[in-house]
C-alpha positions in Angstrom: 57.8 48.2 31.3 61.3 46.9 30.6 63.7 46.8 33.6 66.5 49.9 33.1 70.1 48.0 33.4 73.0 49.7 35.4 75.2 51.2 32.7 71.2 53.3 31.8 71.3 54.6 35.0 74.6 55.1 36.1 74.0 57.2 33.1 71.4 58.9 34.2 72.8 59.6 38.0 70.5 57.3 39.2 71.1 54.7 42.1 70.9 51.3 40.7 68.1 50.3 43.6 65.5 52.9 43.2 63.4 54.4 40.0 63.6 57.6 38.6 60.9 60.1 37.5 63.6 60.3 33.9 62.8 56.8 33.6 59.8 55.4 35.4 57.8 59.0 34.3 56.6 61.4 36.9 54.9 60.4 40.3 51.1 60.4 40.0 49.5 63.0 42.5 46.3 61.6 44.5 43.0 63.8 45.2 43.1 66.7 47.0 41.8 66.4 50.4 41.0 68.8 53.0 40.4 68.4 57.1 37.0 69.3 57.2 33.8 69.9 55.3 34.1 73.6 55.6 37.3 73.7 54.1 36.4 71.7 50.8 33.6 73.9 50.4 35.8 76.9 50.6 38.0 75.3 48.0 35.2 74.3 45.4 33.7 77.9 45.7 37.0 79.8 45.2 37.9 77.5 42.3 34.3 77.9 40.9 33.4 74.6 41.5 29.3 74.3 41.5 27.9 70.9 41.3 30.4 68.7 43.3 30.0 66.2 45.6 32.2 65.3 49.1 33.2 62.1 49.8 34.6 61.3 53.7 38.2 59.4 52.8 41.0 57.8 55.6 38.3 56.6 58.2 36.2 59.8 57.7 39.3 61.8 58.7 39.3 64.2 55.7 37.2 64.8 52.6 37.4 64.9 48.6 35.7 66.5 46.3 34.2 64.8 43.9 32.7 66.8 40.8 29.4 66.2 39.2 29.9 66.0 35.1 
């Protein structure tokens, strides 16, 4: 991606040492996770989730749901 000069994002309202969602694009959101088993489970069936799979993520702190195409 080209680098945004100062005059762009003076422009924009931007500070001149940080990105911007107007010009980088939006922040990409990570996976959903949730504390326990029980809660991802509660999650997949209110969202009518059926064939899914849970995967144990930060050091088997908290689980994602991971769907089965």
């Amino acid at each position: 991606m080209a680098k945004v000069h100062t005059r762009a994002k003076r422009r924009l309202k931007v500070g001149t040492h940080r990105g911007s969602g107007k010009i980088n694009g939006p922040k990409k959101k990570g996976a959903k996770t949730f504390k326990t088993e029980k809660d991802a489970q509660k999650y997949a069936s209110e969202n009518g989730i059926v064939s899914y799979e849970l995967k144990s993520v930060k050091k088997e702190k908290k689980f994602q749901i991971i769907e089965k195409g």
